[in-house]
N, C-alpha and C positions, 0 to 999 in steps of 0.2 A: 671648283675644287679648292681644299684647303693646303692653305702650305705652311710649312714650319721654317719658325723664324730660324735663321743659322747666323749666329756672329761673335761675336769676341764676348766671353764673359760666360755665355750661358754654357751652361751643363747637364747634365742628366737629371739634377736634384732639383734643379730651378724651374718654376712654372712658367708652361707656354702662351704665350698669346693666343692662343685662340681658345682656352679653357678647355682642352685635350686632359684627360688624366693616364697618367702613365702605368701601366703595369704593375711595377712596386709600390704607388699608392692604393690602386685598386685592389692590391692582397691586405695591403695594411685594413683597407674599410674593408671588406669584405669579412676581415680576421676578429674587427672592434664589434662588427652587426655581430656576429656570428656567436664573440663571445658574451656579448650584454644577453642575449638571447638567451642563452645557454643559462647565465646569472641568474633572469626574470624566472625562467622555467625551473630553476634548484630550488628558487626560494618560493614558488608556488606551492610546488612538491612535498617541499618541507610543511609548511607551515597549516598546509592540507591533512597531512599523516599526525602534525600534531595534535590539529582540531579533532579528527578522528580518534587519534586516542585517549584524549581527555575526556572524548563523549561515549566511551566504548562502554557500555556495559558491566560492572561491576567492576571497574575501574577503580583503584582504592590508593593516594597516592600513601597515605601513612601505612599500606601493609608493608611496604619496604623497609619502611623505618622499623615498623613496628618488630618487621623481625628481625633488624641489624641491632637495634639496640635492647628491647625488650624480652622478646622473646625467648632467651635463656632464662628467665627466673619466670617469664610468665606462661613460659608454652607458644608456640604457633598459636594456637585456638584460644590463649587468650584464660585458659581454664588454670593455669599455676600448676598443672601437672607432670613437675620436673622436680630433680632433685633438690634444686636449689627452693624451690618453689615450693616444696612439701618441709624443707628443713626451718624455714624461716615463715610457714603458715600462709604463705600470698593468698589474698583470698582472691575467687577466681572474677575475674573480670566479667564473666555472664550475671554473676547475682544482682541480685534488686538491690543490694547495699552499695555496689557500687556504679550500675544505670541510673539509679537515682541522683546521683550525682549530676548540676548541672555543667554546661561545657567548662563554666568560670573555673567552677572547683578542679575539676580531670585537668584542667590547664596549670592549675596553681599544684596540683600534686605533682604533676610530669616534671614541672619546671622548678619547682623547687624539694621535689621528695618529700616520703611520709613514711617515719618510723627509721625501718631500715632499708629502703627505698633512695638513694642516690636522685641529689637532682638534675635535671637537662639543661640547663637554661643555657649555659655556657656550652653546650657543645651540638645544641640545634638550635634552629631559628623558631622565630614566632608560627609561622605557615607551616614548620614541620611539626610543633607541639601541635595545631590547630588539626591538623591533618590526621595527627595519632588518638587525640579527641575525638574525631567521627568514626577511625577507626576502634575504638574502642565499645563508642553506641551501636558501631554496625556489628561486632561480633554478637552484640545479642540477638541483633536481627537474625542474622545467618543461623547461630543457634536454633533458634525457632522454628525456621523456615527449614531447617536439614531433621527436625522432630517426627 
């Protein structure tokens, strides 16, 4: 049978000779497993949900953009079908005049404007103009494919 050492000095904090662990350290490990666990499994969680939604299906990260910044003179769809968009001519983002357009140009118009066209550059990043660039080709897609 094991005995515990008892003598001048030791205390409840101090470890025992015979490699006993005490109650209160046992909640502390119990408390570190429990929450690295919990950690390992958030960021699994996470970074799963992200994958999935990057890869979901018509997935489009510049429609956001497109309609927080755009979208009052261009329309949702892209078509210039607004007021602002009828007074100052937008032409509509579906025509061949401007699909034809390669990603460089759609990049160099977003970020620097064209006519009366305000440019981005300074208040989005490179990956958001890029992004509004695909969305711009994809609204013709969708065009099409809603024909």
């Amino acid at each position: 049978m094991l005995k515990r050492k008892i003598g001048v000095g030791l205390n409840g904090s101090d470890a025992n000779t015979y490699g006993e662990t005490s109650a209160k350290e046992r909640n502390v490990l119990v408390s570190s497993v429990l929450t690295v666990t919990l950690v390992i499994v958030w960021l699994l969680v996470g970074s799963a949900t992200v994958a999935v939604a990057a890869s979901a299906p018509g997935n489009d990260p510049g429609a956001s953009t497109f309609e927080a910044h755009c979208a009052t003179c261009h329309a949702p769809d892209g078509s210039g079908n607004t007021a602002v968009g009828k007074s100052m001519k937008i032409p509509d983002l579906h025509s061949a005049e401007v699909q034809k357009l390669s990603d460089a140009q759609l990049a160099d118009v977003i970020a620097n404007g064209k006519g009366l066209m305000p440019g981005f550059k300074s208040s989005l990043s490179k990956d958001e103009i890029d992004a509004l660039v695909k969305h711009v080709h994809q609204l013709a897609e969708k065009k099409a494919m809603s024909q």
